[in-house]
MARBATOR-616199 format. One record per residue (C-alpha): residue number from 1; x, y, z. Coordinates in pm, 1 decimal, decimal comma. Example, Ala and Ser with C-alpha at 12.3 -4.5 7.8 and 13.67 -1.06 7.14 Angstrom:
REM residues 2
+-----+----------+----------+----------+
!   k !       xx !       yy !       zz !
+-----+----------+----------+----------+
!   1 !   1230,0 !   -450,0 !    780,0 !
!   2 !   1367,0 !   -106,0 !    714,0 !
+-----+----------+----------+----------+
This chain:
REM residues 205
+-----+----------+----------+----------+
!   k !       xx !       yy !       zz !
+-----+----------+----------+----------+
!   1 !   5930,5 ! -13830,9 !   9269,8 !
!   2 !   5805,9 ! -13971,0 !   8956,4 !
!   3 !   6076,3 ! -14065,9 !   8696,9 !
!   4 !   6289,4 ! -13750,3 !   8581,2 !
!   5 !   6572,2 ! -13656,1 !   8733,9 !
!   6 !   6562,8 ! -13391,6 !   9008,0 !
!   7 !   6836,9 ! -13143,9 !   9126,7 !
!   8 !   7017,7 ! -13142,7 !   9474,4 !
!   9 !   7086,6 ! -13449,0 !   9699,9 !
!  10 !   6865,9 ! -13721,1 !   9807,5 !
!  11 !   6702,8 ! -13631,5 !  10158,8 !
!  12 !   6755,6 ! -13822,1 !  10461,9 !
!  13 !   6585,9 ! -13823,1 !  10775,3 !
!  14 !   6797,9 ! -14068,7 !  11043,7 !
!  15 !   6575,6 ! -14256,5 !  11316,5 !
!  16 !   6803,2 ! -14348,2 !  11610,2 !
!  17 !   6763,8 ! -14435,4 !  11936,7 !
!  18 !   7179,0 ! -14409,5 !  12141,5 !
!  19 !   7480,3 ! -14343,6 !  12061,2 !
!  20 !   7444,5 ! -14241,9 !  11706,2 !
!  21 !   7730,5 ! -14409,8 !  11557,8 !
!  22 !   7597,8 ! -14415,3 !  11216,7 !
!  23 !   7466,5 ! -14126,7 !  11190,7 !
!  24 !   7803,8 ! -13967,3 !  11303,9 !
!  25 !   7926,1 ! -14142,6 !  10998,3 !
!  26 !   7669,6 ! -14065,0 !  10777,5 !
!  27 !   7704,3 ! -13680,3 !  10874,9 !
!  28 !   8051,7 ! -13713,6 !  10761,3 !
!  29 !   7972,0 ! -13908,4 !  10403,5 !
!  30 !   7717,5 ! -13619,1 !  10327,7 !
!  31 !   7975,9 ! -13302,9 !  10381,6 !
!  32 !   8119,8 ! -13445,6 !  10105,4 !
!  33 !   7894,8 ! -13266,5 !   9780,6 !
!  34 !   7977,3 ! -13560,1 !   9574,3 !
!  35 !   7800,7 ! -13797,3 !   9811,4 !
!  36 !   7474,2 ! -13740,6 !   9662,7 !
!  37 !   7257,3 ! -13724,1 !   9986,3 !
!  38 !   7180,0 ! -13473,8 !  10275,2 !
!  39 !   7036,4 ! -13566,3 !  10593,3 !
!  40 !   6773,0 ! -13303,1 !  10671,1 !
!  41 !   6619,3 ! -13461,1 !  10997,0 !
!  42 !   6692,2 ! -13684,4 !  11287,7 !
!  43 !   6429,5 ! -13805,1 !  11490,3 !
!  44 !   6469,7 ! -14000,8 !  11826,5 !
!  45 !   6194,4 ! -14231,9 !  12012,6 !
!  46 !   6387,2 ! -14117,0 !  12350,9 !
!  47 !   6671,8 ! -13845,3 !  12432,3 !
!  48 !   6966,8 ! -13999,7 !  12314,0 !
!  49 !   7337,6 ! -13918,9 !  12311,3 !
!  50 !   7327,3 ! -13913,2 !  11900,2 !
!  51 !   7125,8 ! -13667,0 !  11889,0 !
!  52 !   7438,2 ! -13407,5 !  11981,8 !
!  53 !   7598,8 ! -13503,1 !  11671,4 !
!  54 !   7285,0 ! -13389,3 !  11444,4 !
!  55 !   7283,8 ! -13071,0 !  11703,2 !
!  56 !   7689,1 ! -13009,3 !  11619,5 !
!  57 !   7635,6 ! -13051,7 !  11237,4 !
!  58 !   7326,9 ! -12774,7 !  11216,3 !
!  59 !   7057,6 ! -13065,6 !  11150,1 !
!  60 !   6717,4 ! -13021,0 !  11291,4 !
!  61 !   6608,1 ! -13321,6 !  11615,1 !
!  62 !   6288,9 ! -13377,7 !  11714,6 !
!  63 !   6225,5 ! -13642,0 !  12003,2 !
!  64 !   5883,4 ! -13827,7 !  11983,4 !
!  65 !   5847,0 ! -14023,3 !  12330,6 !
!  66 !   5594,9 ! -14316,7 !  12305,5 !
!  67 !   5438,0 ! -14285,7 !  12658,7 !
!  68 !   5324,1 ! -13903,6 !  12522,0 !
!  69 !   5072,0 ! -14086,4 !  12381,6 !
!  70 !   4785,8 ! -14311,5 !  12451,9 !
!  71 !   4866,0 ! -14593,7 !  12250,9 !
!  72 !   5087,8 ! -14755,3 !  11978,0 !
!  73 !   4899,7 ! -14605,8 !  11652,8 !
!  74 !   4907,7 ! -14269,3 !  11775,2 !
!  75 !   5280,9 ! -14236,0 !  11845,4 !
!  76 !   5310,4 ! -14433,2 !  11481,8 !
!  77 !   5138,2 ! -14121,0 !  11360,7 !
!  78 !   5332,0 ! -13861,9 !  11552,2 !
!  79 !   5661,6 ! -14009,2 !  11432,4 !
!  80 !   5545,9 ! -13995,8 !  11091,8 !
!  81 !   5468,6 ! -13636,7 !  11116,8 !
!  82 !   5807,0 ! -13601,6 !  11260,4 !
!  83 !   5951,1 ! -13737,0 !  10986,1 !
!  84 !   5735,8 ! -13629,0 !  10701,8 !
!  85 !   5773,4 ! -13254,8 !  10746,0 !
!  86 !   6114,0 ! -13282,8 !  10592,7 !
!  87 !   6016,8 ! -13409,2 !  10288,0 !
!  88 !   6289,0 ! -13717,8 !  10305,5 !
!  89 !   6381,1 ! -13951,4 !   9990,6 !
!  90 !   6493,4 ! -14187,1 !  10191,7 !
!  91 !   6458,4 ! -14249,5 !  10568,3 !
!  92 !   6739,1 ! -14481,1 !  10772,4 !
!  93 !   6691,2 ! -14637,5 !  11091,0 !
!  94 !   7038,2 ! -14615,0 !  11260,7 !
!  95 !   7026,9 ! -14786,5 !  11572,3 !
!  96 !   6672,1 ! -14731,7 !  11604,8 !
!  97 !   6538,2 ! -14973,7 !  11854,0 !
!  98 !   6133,6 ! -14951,4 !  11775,7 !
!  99 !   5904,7 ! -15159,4 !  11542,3 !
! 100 !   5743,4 ! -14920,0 !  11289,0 !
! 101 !   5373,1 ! -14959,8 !  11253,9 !
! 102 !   5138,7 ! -14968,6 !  10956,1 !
! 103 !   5104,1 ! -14626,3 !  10944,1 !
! 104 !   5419,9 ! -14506,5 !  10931,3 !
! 105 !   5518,4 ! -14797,6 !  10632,3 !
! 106 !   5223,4 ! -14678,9 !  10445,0 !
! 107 !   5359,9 ! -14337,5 !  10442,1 !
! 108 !   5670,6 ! -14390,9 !  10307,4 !
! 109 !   5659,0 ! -14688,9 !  10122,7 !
! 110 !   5961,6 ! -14827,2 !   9977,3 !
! 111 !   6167,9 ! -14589,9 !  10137,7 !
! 112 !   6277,3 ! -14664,8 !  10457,0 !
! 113 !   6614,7 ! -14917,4 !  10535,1 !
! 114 !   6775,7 ! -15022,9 !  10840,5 !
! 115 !   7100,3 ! -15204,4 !  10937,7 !
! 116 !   7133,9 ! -15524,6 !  11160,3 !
! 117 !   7454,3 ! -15642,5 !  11273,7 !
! 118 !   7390,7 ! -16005,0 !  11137,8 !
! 119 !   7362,3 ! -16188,8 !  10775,1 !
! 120 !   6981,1 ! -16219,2 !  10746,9 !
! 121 !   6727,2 ! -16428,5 !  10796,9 !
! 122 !   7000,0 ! -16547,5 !  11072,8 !
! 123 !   6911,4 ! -16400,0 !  11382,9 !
! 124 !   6683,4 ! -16125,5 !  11412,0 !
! 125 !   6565,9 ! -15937,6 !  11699,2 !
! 126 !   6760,4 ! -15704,9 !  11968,6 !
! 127 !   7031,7 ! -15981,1 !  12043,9 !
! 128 !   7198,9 ! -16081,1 !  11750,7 !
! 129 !   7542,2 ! -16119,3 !  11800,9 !
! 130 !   7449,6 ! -16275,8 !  12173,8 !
! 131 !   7220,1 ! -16535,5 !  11961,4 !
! 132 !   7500,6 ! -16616,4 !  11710,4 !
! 133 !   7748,7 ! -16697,6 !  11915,1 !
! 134 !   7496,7 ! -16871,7 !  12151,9 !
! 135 !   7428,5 ! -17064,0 !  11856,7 !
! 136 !   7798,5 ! -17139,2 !  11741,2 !
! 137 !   7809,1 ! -16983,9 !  11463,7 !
! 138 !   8153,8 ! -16906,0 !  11220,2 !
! 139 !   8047,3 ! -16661,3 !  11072,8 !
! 140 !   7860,5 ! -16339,9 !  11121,5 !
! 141 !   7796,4 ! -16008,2 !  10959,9 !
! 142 !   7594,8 ! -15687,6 !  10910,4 !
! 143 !   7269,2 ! -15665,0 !  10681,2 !
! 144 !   7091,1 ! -15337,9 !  10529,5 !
! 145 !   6767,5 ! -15407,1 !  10416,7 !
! 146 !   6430,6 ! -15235,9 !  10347,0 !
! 147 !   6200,0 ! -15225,0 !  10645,0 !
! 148 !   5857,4 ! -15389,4 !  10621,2 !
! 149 !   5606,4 ! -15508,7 !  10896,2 !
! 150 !   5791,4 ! -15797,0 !  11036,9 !
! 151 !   6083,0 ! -15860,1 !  11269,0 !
! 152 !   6431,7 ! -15792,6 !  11047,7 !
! 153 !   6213,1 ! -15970,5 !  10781,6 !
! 154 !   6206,7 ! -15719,0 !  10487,8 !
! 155 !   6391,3 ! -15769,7 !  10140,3 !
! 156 !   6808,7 ! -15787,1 !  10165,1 !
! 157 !   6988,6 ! -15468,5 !  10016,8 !
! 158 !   7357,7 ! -15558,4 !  10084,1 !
! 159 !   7570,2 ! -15790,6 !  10312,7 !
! 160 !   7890,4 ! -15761,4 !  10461,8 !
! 161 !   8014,2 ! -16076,9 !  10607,6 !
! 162 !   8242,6 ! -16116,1 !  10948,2 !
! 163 !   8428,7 ! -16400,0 !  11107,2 !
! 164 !   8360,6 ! -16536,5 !  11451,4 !
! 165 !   8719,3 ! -16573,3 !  11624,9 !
! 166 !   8739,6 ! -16826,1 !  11872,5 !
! 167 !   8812,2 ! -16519,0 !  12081,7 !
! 168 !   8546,9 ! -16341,3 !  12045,8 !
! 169 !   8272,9 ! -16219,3 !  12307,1 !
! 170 !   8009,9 ! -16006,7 !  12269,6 !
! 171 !   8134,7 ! -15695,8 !  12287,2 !
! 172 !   8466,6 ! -15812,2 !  12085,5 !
! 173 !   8218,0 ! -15936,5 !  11815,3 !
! 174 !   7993,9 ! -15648,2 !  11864,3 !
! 175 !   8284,2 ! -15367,2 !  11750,7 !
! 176 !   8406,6 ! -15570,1 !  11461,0 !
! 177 !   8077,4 ! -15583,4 !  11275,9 !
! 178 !   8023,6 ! -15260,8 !  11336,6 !
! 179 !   8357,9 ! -15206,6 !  11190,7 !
! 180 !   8219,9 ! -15353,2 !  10877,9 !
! 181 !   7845,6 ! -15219,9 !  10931,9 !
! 182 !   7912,9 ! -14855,4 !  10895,6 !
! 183 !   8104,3 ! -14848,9 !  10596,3 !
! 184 !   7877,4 ! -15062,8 !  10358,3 !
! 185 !   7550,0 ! -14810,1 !  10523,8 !
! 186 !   7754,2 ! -14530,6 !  10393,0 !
! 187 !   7801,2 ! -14737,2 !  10028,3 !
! 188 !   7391,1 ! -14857,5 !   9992,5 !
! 189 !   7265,5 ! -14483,9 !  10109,7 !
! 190 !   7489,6 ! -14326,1 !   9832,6 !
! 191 !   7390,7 ! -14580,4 !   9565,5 !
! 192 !   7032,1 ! -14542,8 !   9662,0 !
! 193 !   7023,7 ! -14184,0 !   9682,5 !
! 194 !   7168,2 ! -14183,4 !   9299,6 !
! 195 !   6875,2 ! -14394,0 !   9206,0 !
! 196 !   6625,1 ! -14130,7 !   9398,2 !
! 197 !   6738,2 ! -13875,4 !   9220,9 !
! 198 !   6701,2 ! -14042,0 !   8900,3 !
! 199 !   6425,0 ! -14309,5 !   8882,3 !
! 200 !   6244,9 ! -14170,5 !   9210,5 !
! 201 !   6142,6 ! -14373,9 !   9496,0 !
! 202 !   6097,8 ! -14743,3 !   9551,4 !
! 203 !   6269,5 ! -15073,7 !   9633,3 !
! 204 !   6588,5 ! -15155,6 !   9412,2 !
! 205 !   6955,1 ! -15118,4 !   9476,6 !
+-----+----------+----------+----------+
């Protein structure tokens, strides 16, 4: 996008693989034209109950299934065609439950975030909120960051922090970080889809 400022909102594509909470939420952020950002695409690795909000809202789905093809690199490159063919600014994992591969990273580098309901580098993987209060832990949280090769490894974006009651259970946990979660997703995609539009893409807040 170089460094000149370019009309319209920043373009998101969603990846997501359930319910679609975010998204939903996102969806809503973007009917406001002040917002800054559109999302243009969402693209599922499995049929998925969030994909009926894109549907309801007018925003083209595409569903790339991994066992459609014969190995890892090849479904990297199919969901990176799904992707690319909306041009996006910015593309948010929202629930989506996949490593990316090489080849989709190299194709949109510096452009690609996700959210993880804990406060990175504590507890990473699919069972963070299990882990932390396996672990003890007092406090908990949400994290958006940029998306690089590892596990929940790439660089912090924003944290939202959430106490552990002495209440709590998973689930009970599980709903008030999300609580938190959505809100500050909403706040870094608007902030970073001001800086698309002005300094193009790449890593920054």
């Amino acid at each position: 996008m170089g460094g000149t400022e370019r009309l319209g909102p920043a373009r998101l594509v969603v990846l997501i693989s359930g319910t679609g909470s975010n998204l939903a939420a996102l969806l809503r952020a973007c009917q406001d034209p002040g917002y800054g950002a559109q999302v243009v695409g969402v693209v599922a690795d499995r049929p998925c109950a969030g994909l009926a909000h894109a549907e309801a809202a007018g925003v083209p789905t595409a569903v790339v299934l991994p066992r459609d093809y014969p190995e890892r690199a090849v479904w990297d490159e199919a969901l990176a065609r799904a992707v690319a063919v909306h041009e996006p600014d910015l593309v948010v994992c929202a629930g989506f439950m996949r490593l990316l591969g090489t080849g989709f990273l190299n194709r949109f580098p510096g452009r690609i975030i996700n959210t993880h309901p804990s406060l990175l580098p504590d507890f990473p993987g699919a069972h963070a909120v299990r882990d932390a209060l396996a672990a003890g832990a007092r406090r908990a949280g949400a994290t958006v960051f940029w998306v690089d090769e590892g596990v929940d490894t790439g660089a912090i974006i924003a944290q939202v922090e959430v106490e552990v009651l002495e209440s709590d259970d998973e689930d009970a946990l599980t709903e008030r970080i999300k609580a938190a979660e959505t809100p500050q997703l909403i706040d870094v995609v608007a902030r970073l889809a001001r800086r698309s539009r002005t300094e193009g893409s790449g890593k920054g807040a």
